[in-house]
Every structure is written in structure tokens, then in C-alpha cells.
C-alpha positions in Angstrom: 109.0 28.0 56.7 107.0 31.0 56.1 105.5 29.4 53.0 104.2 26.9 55.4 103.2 29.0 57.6 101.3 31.2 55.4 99.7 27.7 53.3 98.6 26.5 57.0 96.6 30.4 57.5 95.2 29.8 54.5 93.9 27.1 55.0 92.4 27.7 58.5 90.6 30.4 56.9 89.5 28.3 54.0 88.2 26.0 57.2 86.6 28.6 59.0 85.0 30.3 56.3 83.3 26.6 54.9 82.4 25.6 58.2 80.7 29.3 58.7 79.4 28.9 55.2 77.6 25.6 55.6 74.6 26.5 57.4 73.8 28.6 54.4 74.8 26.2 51.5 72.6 23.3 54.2 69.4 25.9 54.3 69.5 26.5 50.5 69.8 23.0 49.7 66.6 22.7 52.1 65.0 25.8 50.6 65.4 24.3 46.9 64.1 20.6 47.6 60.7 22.1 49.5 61.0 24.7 46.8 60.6 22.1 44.0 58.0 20.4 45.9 56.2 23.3 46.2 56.2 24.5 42.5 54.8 21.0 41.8 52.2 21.3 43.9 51.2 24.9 43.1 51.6 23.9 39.5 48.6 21.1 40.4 46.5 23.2 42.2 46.6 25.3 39.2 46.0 22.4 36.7 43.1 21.2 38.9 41.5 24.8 38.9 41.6 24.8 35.2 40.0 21.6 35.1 37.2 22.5 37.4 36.6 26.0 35.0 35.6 26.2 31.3 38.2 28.4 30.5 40.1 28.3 27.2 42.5 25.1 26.5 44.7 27.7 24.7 44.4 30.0 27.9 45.5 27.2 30.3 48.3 25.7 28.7 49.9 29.1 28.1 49.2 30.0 31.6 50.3 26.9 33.1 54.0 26.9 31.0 54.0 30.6 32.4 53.3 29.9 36.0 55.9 26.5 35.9 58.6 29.2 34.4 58.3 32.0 37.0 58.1 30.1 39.7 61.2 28.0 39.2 62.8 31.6 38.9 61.4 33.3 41.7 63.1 29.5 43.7 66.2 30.1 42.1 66.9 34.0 43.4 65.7 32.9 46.8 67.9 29.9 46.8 71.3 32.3 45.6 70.0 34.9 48.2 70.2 32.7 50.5 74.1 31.4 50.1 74.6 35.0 50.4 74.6 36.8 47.1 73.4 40.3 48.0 70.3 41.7 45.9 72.3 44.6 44.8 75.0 42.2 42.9 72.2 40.0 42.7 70.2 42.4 40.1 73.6 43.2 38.7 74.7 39.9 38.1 70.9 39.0 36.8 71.1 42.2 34.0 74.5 41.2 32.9 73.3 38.2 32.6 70.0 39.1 30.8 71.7 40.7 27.9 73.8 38.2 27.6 71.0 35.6 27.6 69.1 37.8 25.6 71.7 38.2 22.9 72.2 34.5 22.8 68.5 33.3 22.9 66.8 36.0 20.6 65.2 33.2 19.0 63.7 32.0 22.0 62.3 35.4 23.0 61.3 35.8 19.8 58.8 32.4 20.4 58.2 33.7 23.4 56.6 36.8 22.1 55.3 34.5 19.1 53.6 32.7 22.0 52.0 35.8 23.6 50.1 36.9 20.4 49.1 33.6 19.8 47.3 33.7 22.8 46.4 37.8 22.5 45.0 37.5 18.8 43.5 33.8 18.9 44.4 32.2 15.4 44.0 28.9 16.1 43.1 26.8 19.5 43.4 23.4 21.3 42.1 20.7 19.2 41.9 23.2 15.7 43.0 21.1 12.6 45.2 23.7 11.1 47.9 24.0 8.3 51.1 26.1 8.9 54.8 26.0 8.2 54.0 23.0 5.9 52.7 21.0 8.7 48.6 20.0 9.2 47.7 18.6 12.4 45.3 18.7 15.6 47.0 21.7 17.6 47.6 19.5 20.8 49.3 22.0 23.5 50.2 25.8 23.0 52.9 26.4 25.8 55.5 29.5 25.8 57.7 28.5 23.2 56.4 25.9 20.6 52.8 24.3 19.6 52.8 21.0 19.3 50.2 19.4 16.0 48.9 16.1 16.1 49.3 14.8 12.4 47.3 12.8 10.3 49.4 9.9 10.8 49.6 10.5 15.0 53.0 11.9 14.8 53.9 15.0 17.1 55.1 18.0 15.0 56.5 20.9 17.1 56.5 24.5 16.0 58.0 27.8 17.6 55.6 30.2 18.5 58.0 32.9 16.6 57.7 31.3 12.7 53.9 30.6 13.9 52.9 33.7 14.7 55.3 35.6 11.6 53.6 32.6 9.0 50.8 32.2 6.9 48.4 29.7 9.0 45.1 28.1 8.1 42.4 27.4 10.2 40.0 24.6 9.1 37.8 24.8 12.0 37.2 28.3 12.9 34.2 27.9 10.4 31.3 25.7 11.3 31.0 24.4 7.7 33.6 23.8 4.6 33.1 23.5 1.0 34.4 20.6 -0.7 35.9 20.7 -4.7 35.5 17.5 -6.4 36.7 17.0 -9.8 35.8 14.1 -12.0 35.7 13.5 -16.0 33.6 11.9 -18.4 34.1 11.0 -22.1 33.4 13.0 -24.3 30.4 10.4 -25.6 28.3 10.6 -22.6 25.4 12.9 -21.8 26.8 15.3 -20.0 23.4 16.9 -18.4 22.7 12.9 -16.9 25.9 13.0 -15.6 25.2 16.3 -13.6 22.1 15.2 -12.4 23.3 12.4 -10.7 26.0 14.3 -9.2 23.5 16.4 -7.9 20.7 13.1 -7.2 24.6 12.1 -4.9 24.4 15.2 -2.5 20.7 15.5 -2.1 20.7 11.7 -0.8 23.1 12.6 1.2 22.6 13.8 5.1 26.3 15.6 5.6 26.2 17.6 3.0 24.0 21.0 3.1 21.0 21.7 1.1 22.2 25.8 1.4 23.8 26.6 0.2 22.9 24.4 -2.4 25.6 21.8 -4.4 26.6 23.1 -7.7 28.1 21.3 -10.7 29.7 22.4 -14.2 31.6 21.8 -17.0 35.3 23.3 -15.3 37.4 22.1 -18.4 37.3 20.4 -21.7 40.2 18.0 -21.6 42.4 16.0 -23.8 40.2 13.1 -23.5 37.3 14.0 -21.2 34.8 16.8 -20.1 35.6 16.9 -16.5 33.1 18.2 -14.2 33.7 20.0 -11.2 31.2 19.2 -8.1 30.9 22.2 -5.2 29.0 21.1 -1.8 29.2 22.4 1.8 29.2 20.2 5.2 30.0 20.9 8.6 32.8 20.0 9.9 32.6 17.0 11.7 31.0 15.4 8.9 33.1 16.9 6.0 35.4 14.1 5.1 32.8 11.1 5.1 30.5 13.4 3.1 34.0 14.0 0.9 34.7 9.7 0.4 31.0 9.3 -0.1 30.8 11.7 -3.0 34.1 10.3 -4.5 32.6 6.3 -4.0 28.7 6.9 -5.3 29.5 9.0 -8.4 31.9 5.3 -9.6 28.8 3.5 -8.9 26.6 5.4 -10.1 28.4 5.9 -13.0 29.4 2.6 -13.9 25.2 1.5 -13.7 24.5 4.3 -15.9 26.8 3.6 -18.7 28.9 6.5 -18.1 32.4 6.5 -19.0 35.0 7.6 -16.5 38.3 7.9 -19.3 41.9 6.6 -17.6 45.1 6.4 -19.6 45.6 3.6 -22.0 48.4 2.0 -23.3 47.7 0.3 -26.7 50.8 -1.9 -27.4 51.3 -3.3 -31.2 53.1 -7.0 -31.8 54.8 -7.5 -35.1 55.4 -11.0 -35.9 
């Protein structure tokens, strides 16, 4: 009997304390929907200011990732506030919970802080063709944790900002103009001096590649079975890989009108009878 009674005071506490605890639980379920709303729309206005200023795309998309994350925290401690966690427990509960966090996530901090010298020091930005972690692509988005690449073949490569930042990275646009390399070998019974010279006759007809600094060709190696010449010439960078197929397309040509030998492999193969 007393079992009973005691199960039935439970339980009209259990009652009384949902039914007193319900107006907080319905407010913080109010406070989280027009929270989320209102992130959303913040995080508009804040894409539309971008949009309407010439600031950096690296800038924004950092900045916008940023504002998104601290927002949806700041909603979060105002939603538990509200159900009645009190901000001295609260902050308790939230360092506990940090070092915890931290300990389990150091990689993600680690991107995190990747992500912040990305943006401090200024490697690379939005639309840079770069080469890093064995990936080259069109650096699409730079947000907190990752960067995503455009490759060559339209894929998406994503990156964290921590093995970014700690790696070797190249930069193929933060100069105006590139030089190219182009090897290419001739037997050894052509005339090596016409051979330059219409290398050289190639870039001058050419309006991508640069008259300074000028295009420059030599003898790089003597070969097995060819004298192979090595061809040096600077473009911008829009321009730099038609100017790159051009070169490779006009010296065949050329070649082949003037009599000059480009050697391959050949496979002689005897018949005995």
C-alpha cells in the first residue's frame, strides 16, 4: 500500500513538474524555429552585402561559414537557457564540454586554424588554379574547415584547411605570366640551327606568347637517337595553354615540310623462312 502510495506521489509530481515545464520546452521550441529562420535570413542579408561590395571571394566565403557557425551557437545557448539551464552550469557544462570536444576534434580545430591563416596570409584565392596535397584544381570555396578545387576533369576535391596550410602549395596564377618548357628531338642528320630557327620563326608568329622576355632554344641533351631541343617562352595566363598546344602542333608541321626528322621508336622484326 505504501508502495502505491508513494508510486501515485511520484507521479503527481512527475505531472506537475511537466505541466509547469511546458511553457518553457513550448517557448524554446518557438525560440529555435524563428531562430533558424532568422539565421537564414541574416545569413542572406550578409550574402547580398557581399554581392553588392568588391570584397575578396576568399574574404566572404570564410566570413560567411563564420557568421552561419556562430550564429547557430549563440541560438542554441538561448534555446537551453531558456528550458532552464542556468548560465553558471551553463558555462560549466559548455567547458566540460569544450575540452572534451576539443580533445576529440583536434583535427578539426586544427582546420579551423588552417582556415584562419589561409585567409590571414593569402596563398591562394577564389578561382586560383593551384596544386597542393597532390590535387590541381580551380579553388572553388574557402569555408572554415576545407577548400574545395575544381579539377581538370570538373570533379570536386575537398581539402582541410589544416594539411593546406602545413603543405607545400603552388600557385599558378599569382603571376600574371608563366614560362612554358617544351622539349622535342631531332635526328641526329638534320640541321640543327634550321631547326631552332623555326622554333623561334613558331613563337614570334605567335600572339600569346611574349616577345620579352624573349623565347629561347638549345641543344638540352644529346640522346640515344636524337638531339632534343628544349624550347623556353612566356605567356600570360589566360593564354598559356593554347600558346602551349600551338607550339607542340606547328613545330610537327613545320617540321614535317622541312624535311626534318622527329625520331620515334622502331621495331624492326626479321622473318626466317
Amino acid at each position: 500500500m505504501r508502495e502505491l502510495q508513494s508510486f501515485e506521489k511520484h507521479l503527481e509530481n512527475a505531472i506537475d513538474w511537466f505541466w509547469n515545464f511546458m511553457p518553457n520546452l513550448i517557448l524554446a521550441i518557438v525560440i529555435f524555429v524563428v531562430g533558424l529562420w532568422i539565421v537564414r535570413f541574416i545569413n542572406k542579408m550578409v550574402h547580398r552585402f557581399f554581392d553588392k561590395k568588391d570584397y575578396d571571394p576568399t574574404l566572404e566565403s570564410f566570413l560567411q561559414s563564420f557568421i552561419s557557425i556562430a550564429l547557430k551557437v549563440l541560438l542554441f545557448v538561448v534555446v537551453i537557457t531558456q528550458l532552464g539551464v542556468k548560465s553558471s552550469s551553463l558555462v560549466a557544462m559548455v567547458g566540460a564540454a569544450g575540452l572534451a570536444i576539443g580533445l576529440a576534434l583536434q583535427g578539426s580545430l586544427a582546420n579551423f586554424a588552417g582556415g584562419v591563416l589561409l585567409l590571414i596570409f593569402k596563398p591562394f584565392k577564389v578561382g586560383d588554379w593551384i596544386s597542393a596535397q597532390g590535387l590541381e584544381g580551380t579553388v572553388k570555396q574557402i569555408s572554415i574547415f576545407s577548400t574545395k578545387l575544381n579539377t581538370f576533369g570538373n570533379q570536386v576535391a575537398i581539402i582541410p584547411n589544416g594539411q593546406l596550410s602545413n603543405g607545400s602549395i603552388v600557385n599558378y596564377n599569382m603571376e600574371d605570366t608563366r614560362r612554358d618548357k617544351f622539349d622535342v628531338g631531332i635526328s641526329y642528320g638534320s640541321n640543327i640551327k634550321e631547326a631552332k630557327d623555326i622554333l623561334l620563326q613558331i613563337c614570334a608568329e605567335s600572339a600569346d606568347i611574349l616577345t620579352e622576355p624573349a623565347p629561347e632554344v638549345y641543344v638540352g641533351a644529346l640522346g640515344d637517337s636524337s638531339v632534343d631541343l628544349t624550347l623556353r617562352f612566356w605567356a600570360k595566363n589566360d593564354v598559356f595553354w593554347p600558346a602551349h598546344f600551338y607550339v607542340i602542333e606547328e613545330t610537327k608541321m613545320r617540321f614535317d615540310k622541312a624535311g626534318i626528322e622527329i625520331p620515334f621508336p622502331q621495331r624492326v622484326v626479321h622473318s626466317v623462312d
